[in-house]
Structures are given as structure tokens and as C-alpha cells.
MOPAC internal coordinates of N, CA, C and O (Angstrom, degrees):
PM7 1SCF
backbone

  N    0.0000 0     0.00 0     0.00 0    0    0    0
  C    1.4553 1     0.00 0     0.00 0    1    0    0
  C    1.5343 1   109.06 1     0.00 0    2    1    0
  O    1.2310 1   124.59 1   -34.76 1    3    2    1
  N    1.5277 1   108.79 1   145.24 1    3    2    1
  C    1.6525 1   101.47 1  -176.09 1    5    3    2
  C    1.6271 1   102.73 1  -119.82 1    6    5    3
  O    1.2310 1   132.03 1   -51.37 1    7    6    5
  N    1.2270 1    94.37 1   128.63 1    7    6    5
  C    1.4840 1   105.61 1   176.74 1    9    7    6
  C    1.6711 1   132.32 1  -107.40 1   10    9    7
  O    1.2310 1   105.72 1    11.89 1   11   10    9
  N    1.0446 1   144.09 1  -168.11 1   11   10    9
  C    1.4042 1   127.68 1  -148.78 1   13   11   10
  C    2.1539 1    82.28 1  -104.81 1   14   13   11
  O    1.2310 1   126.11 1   -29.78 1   15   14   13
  N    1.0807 1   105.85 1   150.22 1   15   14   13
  C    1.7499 1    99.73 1   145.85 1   17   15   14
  C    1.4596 1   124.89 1   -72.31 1   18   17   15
  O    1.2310 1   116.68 1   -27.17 1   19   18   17
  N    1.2135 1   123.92 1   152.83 1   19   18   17
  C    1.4523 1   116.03 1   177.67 1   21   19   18
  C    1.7822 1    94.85 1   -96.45 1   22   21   19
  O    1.2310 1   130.22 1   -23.36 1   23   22   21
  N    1.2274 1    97.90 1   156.64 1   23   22   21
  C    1.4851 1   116.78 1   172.89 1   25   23   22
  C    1.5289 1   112.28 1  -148.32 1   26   25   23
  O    1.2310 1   121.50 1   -71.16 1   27   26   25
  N    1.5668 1   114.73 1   108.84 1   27   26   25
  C    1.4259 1   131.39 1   164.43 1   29   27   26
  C    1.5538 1   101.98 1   -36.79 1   30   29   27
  O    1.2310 1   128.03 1   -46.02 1   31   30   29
  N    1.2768 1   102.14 1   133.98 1   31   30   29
  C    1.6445 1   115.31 1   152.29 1   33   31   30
  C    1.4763 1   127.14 1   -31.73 1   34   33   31
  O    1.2310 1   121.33 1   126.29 1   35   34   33
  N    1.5113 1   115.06 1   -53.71 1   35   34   33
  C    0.9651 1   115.05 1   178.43 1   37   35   34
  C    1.7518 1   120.30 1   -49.70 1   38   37   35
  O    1.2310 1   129.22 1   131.24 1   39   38   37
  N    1.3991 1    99.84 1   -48.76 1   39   38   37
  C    1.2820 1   126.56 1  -153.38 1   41   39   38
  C    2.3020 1    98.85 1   -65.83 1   42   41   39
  O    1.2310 1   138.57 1   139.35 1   43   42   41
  N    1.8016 1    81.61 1   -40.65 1   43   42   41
  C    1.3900 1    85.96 1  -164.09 1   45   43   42
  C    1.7627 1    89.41 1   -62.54 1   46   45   43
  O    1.2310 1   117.59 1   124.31 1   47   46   45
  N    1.4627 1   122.20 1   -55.69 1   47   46   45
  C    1.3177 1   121.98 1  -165.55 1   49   47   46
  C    1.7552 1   101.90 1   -40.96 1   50   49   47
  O    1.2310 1   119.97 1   147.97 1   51   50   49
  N    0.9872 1   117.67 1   -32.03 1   51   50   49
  C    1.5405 1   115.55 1   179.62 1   53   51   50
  C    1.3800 1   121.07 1   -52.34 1   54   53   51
  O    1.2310 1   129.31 1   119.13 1   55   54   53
  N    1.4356 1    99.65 1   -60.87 1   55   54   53
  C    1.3815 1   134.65 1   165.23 1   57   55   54
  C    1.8322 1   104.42 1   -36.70 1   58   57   55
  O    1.2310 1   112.34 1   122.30 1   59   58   57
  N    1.0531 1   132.05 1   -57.70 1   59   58   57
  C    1.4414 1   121.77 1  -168.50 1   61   59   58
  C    1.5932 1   100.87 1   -89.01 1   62   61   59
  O    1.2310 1   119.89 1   133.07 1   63   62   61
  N    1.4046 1   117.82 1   -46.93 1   63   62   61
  C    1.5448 1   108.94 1   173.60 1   65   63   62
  C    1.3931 1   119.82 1   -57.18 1   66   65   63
  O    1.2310 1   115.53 1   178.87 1   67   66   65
  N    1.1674 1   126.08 1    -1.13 1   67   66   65
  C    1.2210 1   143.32 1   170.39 1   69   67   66
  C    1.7434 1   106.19 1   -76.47 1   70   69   67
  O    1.2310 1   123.99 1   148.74 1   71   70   69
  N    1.5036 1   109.94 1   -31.26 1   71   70   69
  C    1.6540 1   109.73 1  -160.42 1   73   71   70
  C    1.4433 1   109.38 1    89.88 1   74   73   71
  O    1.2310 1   113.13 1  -171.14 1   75   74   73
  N    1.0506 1   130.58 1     8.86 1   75   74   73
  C    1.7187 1   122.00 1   174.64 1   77   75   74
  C    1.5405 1   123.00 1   -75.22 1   78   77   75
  O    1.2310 1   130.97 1   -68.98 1   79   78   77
  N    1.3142 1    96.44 1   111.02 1   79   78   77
  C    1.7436 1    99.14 1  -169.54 1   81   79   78
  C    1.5942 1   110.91 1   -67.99 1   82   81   79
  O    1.2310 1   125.96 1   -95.79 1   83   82   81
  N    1.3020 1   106.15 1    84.21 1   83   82   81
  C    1.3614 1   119.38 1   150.71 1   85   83   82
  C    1.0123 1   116.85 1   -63.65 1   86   85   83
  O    1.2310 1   114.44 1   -18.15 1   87   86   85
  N    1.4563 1   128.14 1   161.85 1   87   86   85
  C    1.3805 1   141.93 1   151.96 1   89   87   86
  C    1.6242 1    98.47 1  -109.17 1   90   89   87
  O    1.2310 1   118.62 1   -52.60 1   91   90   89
  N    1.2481 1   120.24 1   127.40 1   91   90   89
  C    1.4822 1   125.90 1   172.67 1   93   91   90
  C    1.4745 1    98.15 1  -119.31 1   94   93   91
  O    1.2310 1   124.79 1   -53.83 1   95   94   93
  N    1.2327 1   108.41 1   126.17 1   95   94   93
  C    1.7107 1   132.92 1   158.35 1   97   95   94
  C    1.1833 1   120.84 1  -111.66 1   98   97   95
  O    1.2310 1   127.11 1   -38.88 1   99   98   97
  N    1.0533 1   103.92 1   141.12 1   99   98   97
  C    1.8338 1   130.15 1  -157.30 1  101   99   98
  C    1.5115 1    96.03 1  -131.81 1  102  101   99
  O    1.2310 1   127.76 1   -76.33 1  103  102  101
  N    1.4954 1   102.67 1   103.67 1  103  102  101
  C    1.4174 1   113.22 1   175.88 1  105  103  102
  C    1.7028 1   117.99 1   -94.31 1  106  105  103
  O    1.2310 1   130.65 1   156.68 1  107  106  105
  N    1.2348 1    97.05 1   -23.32 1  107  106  105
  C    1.8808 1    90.21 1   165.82 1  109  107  106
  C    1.3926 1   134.93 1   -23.84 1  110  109  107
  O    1.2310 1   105.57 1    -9.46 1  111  110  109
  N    1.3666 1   144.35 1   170.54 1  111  110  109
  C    1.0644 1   150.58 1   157.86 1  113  111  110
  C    1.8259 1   119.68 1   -74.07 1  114  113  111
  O    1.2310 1   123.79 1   -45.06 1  115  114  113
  N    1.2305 1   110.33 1   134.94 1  115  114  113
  C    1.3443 1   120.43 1  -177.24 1  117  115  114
  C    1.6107 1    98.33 1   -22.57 1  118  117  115
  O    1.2310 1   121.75 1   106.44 1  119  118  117
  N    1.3724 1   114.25 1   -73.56 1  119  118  117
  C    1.5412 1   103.80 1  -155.55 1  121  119  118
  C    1.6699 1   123.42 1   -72.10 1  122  121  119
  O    1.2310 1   130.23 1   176.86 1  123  122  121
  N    1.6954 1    97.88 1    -3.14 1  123  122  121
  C    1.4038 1   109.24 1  -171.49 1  125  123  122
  C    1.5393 1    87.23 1   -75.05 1  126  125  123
  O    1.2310 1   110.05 1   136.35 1  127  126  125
  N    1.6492 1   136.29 1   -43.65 1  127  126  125
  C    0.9173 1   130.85 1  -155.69 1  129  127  126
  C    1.7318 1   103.41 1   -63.40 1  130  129  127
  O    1.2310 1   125.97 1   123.44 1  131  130  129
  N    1.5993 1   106.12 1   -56.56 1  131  130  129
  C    0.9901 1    96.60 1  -174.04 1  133  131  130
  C    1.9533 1   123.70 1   -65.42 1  134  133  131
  O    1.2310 1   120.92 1  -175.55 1  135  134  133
  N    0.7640 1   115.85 1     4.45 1  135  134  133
  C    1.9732 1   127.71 1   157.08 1  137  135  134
  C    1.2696 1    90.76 1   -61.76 1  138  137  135
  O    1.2310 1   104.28 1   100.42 1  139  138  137
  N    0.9455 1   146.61 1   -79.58 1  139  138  137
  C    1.3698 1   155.93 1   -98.17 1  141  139  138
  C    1.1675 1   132.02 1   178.72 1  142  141  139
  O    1.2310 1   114.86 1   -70.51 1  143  142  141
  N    1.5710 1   127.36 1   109.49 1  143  142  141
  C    1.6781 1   101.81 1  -162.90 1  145  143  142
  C    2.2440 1    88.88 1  -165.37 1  146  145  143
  O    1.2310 1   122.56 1   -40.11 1  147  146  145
  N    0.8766 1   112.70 1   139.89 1  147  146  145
  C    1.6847 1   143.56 1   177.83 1  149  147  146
  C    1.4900 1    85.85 1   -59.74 1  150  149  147
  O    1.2310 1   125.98 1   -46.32 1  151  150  149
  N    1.8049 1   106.12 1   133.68 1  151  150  149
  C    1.4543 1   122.57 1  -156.23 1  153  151  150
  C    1.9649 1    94.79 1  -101.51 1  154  153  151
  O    1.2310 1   126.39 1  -171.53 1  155  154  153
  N    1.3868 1   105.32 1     8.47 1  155  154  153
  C    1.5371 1   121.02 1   174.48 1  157  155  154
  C    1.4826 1   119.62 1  -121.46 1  158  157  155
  O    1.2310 1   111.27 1   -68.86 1  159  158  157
  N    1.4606 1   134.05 1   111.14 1  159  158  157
  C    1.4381 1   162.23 1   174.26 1  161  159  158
  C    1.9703 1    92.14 1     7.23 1  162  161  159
  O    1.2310 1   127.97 1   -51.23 1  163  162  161
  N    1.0452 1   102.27 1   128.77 1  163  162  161
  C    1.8075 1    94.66 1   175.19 1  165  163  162
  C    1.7992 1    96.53 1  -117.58 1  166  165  163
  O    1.2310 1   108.11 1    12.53 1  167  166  165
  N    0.9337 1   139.82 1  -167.47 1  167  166  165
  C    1.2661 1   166.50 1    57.57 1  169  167  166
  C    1.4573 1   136.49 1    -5.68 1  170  169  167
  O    1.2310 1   114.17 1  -103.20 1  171  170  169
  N    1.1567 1   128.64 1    76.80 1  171  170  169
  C    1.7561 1   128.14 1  -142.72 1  173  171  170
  C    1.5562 1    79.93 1  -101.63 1  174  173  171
  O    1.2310 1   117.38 1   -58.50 1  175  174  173
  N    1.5312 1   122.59 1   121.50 1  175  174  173
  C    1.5332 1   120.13 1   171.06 1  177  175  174
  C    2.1811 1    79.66 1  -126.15 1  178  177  175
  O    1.2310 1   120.85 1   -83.52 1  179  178  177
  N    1.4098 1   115.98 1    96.48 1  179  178  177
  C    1.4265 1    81.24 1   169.10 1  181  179  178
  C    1.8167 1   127.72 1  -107.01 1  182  181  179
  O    1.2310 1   124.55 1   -45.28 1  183  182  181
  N    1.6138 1   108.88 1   134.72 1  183  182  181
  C    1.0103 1    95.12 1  -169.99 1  185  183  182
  C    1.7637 1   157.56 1   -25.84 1  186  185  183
  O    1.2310 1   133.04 1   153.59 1  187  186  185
  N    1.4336 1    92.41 1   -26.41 1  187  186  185
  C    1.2542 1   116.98 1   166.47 1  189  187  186
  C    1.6017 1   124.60 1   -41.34 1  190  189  187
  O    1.2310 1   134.98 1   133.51 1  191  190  189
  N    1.8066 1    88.63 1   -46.49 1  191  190  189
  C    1.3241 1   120.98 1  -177.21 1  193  191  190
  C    1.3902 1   138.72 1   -66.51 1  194  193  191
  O    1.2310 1   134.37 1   162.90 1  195  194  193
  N    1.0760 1    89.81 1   -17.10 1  195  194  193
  C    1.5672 1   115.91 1  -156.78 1  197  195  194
  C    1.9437 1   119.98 1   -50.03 1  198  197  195
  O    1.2310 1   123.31 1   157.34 1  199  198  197
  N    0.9798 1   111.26 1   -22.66 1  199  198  197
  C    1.6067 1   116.29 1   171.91 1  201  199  198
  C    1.6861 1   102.16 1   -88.82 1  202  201  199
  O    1.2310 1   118.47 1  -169.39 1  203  202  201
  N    1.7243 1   120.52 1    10.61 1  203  202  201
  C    1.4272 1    96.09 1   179.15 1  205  203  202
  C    1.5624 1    77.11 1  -113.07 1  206  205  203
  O    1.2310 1   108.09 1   161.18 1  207  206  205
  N    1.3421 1   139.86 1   -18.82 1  207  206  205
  C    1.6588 1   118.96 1  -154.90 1  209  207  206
  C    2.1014 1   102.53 1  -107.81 1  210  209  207
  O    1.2310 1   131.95 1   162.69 1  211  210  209
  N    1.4877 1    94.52 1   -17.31 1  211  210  209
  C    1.8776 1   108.95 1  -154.97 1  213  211  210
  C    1.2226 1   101.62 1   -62.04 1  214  213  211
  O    1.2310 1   116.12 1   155.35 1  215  214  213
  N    1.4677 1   124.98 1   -24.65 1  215  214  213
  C    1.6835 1   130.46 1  -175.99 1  217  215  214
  C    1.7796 1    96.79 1   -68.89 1  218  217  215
  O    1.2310 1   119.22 1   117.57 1  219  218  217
  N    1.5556 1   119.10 1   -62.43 1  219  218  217
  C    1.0018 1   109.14 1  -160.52 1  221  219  218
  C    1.7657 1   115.54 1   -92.60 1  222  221  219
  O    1.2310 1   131.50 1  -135.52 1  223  222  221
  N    0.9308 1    95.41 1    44.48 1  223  222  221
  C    1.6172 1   101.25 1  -146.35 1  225  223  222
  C    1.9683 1    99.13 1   -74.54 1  226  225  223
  O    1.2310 1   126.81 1   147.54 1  227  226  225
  N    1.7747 1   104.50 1   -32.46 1  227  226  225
  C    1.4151 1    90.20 1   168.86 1  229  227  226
  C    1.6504 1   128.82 1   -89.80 1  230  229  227
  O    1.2310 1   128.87 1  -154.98 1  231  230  229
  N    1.3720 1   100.52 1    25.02 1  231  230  229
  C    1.6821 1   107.56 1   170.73 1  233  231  230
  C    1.0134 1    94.58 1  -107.67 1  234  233  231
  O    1.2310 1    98.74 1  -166.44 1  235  234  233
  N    1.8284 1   155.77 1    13.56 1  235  234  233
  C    0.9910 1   122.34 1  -175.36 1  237  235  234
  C    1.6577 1    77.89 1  -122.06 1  238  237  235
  O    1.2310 1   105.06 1   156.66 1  239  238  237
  N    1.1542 1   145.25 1   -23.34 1  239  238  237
  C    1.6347 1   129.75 1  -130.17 1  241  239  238
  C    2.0922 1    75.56 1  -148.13 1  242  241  239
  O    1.2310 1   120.53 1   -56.27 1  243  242  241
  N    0.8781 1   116.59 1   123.73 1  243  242  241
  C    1.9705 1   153.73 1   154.80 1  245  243  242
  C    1.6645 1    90.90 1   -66.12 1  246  245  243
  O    1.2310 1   129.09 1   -93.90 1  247  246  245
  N    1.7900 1   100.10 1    86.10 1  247  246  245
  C    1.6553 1    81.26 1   153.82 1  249  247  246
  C    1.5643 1   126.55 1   -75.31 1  250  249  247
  O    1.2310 1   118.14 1  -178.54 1  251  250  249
  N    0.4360 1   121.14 1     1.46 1  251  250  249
  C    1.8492 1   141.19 1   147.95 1  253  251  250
  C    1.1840 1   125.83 1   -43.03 1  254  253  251
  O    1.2310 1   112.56 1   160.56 1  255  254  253
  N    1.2095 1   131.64 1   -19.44 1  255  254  253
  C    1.0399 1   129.75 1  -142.00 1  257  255  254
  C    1.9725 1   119.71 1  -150.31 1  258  257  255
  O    1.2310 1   111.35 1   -36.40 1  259  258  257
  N    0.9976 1   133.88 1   143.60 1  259  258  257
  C    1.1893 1   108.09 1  -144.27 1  261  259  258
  C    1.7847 1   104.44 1   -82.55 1  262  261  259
  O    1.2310 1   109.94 1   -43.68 1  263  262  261
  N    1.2957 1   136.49 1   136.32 1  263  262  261
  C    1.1551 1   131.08 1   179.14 1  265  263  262
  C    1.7198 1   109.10 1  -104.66 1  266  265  263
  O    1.2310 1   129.23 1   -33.51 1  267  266  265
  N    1.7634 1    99.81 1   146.49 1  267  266  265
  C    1.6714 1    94.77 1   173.76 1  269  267  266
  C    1.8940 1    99.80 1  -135.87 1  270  269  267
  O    1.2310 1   110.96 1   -41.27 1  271  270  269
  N    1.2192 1   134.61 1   138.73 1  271  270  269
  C    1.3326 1   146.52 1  -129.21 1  273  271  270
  C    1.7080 1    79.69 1  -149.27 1  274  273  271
  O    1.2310 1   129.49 1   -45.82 1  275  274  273
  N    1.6496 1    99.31 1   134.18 1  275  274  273
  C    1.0668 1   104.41 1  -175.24 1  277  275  274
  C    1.9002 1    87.39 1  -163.02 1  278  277  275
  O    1.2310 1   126.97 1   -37.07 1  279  278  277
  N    1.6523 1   104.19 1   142.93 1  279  278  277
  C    1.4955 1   119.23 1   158.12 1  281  279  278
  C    1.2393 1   100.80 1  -139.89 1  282  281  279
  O    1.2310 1   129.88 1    37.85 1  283  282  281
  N    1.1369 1    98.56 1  -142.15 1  283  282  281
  C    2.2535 1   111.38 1  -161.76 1  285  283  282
  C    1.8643 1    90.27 1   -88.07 1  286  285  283
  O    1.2310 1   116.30 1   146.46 1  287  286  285
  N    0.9467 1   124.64 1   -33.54 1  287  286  285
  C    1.6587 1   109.95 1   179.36 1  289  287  286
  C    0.8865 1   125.78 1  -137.32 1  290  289  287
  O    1.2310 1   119.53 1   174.41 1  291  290  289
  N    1.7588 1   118.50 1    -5.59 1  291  290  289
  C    1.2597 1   113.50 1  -165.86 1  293  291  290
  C    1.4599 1   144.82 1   126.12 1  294  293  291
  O    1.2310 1   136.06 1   154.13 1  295  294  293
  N    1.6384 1    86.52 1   -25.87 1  295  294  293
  C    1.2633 1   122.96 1  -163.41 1  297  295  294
  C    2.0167 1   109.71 1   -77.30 1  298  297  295
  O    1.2310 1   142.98 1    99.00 1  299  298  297
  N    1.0736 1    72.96 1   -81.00 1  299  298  297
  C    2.2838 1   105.94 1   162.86 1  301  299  298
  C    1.5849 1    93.75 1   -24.87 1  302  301  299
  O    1.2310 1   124.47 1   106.55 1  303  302  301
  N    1.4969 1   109.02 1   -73.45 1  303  302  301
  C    1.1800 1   112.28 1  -149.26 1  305  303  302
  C    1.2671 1   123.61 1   -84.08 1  306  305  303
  O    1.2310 1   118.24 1   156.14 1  307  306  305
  N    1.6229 1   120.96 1   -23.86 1  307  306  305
  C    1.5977 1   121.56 1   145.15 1  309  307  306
  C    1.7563 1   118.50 1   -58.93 1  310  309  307
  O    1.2310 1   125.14 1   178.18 1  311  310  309
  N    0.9727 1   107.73 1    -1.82 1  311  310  309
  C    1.3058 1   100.50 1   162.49 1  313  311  310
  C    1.7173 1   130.87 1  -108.57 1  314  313  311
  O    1.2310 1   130.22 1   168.46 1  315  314  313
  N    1.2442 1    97.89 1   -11.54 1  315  314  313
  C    1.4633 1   118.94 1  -177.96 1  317  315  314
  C    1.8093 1    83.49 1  -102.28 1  318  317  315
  O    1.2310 1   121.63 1   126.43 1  319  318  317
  N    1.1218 1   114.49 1   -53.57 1  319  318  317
  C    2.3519 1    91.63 1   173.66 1  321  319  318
  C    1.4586 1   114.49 1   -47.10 1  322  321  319
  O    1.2310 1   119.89 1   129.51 1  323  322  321
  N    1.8223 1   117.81 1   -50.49 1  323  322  321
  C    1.2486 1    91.03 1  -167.65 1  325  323  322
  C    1.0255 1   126.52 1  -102.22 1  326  325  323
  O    1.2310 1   117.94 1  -138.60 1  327  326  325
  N    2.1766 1   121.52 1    41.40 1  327  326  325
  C    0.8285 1   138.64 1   148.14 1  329  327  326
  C    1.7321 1   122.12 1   -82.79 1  330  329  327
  O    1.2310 1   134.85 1   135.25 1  331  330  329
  N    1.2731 1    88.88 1   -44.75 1  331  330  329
  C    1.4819 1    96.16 1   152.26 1  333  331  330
  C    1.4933 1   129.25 1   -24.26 1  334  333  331
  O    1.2310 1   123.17 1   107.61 1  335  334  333
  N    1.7824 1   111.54 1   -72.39 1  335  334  333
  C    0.8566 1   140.09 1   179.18 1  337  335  334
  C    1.3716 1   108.78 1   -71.29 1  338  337  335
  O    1.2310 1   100.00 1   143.59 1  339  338  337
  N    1.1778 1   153.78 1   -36.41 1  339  338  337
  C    1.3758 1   160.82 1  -151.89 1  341  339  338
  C    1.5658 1    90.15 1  -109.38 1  342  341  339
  O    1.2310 1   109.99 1   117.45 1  343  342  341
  N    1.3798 1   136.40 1   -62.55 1  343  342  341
  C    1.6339 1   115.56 1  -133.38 1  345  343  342
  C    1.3972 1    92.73 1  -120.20 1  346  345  343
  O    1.2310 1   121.21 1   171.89 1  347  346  345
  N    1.6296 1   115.30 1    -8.11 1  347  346  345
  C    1.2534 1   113.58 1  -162.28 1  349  347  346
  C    1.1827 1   113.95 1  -111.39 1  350  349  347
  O    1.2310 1   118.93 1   138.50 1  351  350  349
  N    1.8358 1   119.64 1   -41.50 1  351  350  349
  C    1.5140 1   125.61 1  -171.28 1  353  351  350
  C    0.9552 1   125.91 1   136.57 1  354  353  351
  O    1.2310 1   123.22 1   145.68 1  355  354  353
  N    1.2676 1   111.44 1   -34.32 1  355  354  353
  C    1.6119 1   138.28 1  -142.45 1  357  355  354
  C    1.8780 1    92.24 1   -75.54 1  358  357  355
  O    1.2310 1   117.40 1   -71.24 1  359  358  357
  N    0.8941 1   122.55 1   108.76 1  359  358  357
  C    1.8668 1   134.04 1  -169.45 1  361  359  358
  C    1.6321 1    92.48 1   -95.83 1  362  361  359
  O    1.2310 1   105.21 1  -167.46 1  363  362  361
  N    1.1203 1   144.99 1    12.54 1  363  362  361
  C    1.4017 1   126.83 1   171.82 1  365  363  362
  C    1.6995 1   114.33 1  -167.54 1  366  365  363
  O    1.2310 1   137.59 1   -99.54 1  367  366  365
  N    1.4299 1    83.52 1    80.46 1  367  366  365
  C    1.8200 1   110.00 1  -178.25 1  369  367  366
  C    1.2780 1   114.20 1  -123.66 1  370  369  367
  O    1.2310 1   120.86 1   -54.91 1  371  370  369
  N    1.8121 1   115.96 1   125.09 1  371  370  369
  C    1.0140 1   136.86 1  -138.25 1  373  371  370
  C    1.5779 1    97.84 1  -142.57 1  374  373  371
  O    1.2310 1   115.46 1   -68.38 1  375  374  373
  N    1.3403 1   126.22 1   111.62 1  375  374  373
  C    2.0654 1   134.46 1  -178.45 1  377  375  374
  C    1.8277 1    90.99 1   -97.03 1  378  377  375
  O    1.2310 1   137.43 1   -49.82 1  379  378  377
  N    1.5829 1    83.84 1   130.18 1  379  378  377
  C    1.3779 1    99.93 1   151.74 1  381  379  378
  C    1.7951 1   124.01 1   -66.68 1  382  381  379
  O    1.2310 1   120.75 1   -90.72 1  383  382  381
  N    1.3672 1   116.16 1    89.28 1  383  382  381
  C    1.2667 1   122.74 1  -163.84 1  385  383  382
  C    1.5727 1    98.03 1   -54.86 1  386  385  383
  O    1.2310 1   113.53 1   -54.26 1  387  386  385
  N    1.4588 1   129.84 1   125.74 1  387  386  385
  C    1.1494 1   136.20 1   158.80 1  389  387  386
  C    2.0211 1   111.98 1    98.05 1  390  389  387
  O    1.2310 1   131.74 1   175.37 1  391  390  389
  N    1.2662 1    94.93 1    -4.63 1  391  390  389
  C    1.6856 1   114.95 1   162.37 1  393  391  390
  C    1.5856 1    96.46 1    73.39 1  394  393  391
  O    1.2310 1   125.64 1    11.56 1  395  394  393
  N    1.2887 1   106.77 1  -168.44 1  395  394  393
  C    1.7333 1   126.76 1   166.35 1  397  395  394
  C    1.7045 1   100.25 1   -40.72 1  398  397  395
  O    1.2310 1   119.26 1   134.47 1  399  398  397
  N    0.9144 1   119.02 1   -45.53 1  399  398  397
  C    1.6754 1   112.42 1  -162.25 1  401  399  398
  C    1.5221 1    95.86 1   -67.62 1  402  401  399
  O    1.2310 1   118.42 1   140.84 1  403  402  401
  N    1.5261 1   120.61 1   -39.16 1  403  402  401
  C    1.4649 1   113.43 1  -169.66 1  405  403  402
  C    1.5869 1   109.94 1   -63.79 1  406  405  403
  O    1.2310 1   131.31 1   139.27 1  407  406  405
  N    1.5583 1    95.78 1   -40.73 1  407  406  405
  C    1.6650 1   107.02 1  -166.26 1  409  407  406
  C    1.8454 1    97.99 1   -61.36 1  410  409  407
  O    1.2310 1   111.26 1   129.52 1  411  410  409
  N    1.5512 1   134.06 1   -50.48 1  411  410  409
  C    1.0916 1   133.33 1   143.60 1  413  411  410
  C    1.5424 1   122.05 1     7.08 1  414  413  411
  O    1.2310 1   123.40 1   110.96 1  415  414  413
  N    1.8042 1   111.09 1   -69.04 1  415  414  413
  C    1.0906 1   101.94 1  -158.21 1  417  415  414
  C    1.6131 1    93.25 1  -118.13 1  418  417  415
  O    1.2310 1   104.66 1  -172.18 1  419  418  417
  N    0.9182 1   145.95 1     7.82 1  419  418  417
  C    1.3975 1   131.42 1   169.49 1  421  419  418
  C    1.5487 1   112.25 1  -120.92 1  422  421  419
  O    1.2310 1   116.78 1   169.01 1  423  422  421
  N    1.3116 1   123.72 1   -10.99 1  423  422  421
  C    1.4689 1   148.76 1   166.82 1  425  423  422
  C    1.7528 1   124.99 1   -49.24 1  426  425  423
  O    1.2310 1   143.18 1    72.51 1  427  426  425
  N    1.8781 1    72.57 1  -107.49 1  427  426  425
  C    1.1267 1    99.65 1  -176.70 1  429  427  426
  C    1.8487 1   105.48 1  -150.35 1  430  429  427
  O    1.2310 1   126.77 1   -67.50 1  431  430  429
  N    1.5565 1   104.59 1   112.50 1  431  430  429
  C    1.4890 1   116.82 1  -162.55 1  433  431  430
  C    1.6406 1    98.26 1   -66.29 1  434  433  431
  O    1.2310 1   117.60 1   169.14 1  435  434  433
  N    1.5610 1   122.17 1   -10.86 1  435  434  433
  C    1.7173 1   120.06 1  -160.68 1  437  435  434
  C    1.6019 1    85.56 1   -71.80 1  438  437  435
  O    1.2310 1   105.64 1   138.38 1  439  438  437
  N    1.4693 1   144.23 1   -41.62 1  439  438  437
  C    1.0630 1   114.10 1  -142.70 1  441  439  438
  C    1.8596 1    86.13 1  -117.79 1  442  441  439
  O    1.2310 1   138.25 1   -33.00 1  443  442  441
  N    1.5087 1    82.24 1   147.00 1  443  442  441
  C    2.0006 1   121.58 1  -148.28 1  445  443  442
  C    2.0156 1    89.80 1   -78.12 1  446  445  443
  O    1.2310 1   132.31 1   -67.00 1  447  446  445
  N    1.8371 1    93.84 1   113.00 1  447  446  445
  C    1.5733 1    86.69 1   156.72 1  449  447  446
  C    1.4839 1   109.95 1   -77.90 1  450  449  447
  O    1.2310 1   135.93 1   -10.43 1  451  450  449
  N    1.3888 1    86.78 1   169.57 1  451  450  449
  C    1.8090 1   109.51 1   173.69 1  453  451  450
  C    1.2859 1   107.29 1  -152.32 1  454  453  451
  O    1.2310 1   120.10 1   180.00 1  455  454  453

């Protein structure tokens, strides 16, 4: 079975201040987003959702391209990577280890845990 890599907050913040064209998806729920949400362009697929986005799902997401999957801990979104990775194709899927709350505290303190 193939599963996502984890990638520390820190590491990812590197990663985009660097210029690395990620695609970041944010699988949370609408209002979780608005609590809390990455001060860089996401991809909002939220699970909840999933029979309105799953049809078009390879016009929104470059399997090509490197993907990073992120919810409130971690949880959501290693499971939505290694579906990714398992049912979909997608060879380079990457979880925000410890979700929004990590990015919070090892990141960037501006954006509000909950």
C-alpha cells in the first residue's frame, strides 16, 4: 500500500518560500477553513464534499506535480493522500504531519488554532 510522506510544517514553509509549485489541498470542512486557513492559495476538496468535486478531480489536481494534503491534524488528510495514491495515481503525495494546528505552532503563529 502507498501512503503519503509526512512533511513538518516547518519544512513545508521552506518548500513554498523556496517557489516550489506545490499544489496544497485543504480537505477540511467549509467552516473549519474559515477558523483557520494557510496565508498561500489551497485547493479546498472537502471531504464532506466529495460527490460534488470526485468527477472532476483530475482538472483540478496535476498528477504531475507534487501534492501536499493537509486538515486540522493530520488525520483527514493521510487518508484522503493514500487514496490519492492508491485509487487515483497520483505517485507524489505528501500530509501535512500534525495538520493546521502544527502549521499554527511551528509555522506561522498568525493563523488561529481551534
Amino acid at each position: 500500500m502507498s501512503t503519503p510522506t509526512p512533511i513538518r510544517a516547518q519544512d513545508l514553509q521552506e518548500r513554498l518560500q523556496a517557489g516550489e509549485p506545490l499544489q496544497l489541498v485543504d480537505v477540511r470542512e467549509p467552516m473549519e477553513l474559515e477558523l483557520a486557513r494557510l496565508s498561500q492559495p489551497v485547493i479546498h476538496l472537502p471531504l464532506s464534499e466529495s460527490e460534488r468535486w470526485i468527477g472532476s478531480l483530475r482538472e483540478v489536481l496535476d498528477p504531475d506535480r507534487d501534492v501536499v494534503v493537509l486538515c486540522h491534524a493530520g488525520v483527514r488528510s493521510w487518508q484522503f493522500g493514500c487514496w490519492l495514491m492508491e485509487a487515483q495515481g497520483f505517485p507524489r503525495v505528501w500530509n501535512l504531519h500534525g495538520g493546521i494546528d502544527a502549521w499554527s505552532v511551528e509555522a506561522d503563529p498568525s493563523v488561529p488554532r481551534y
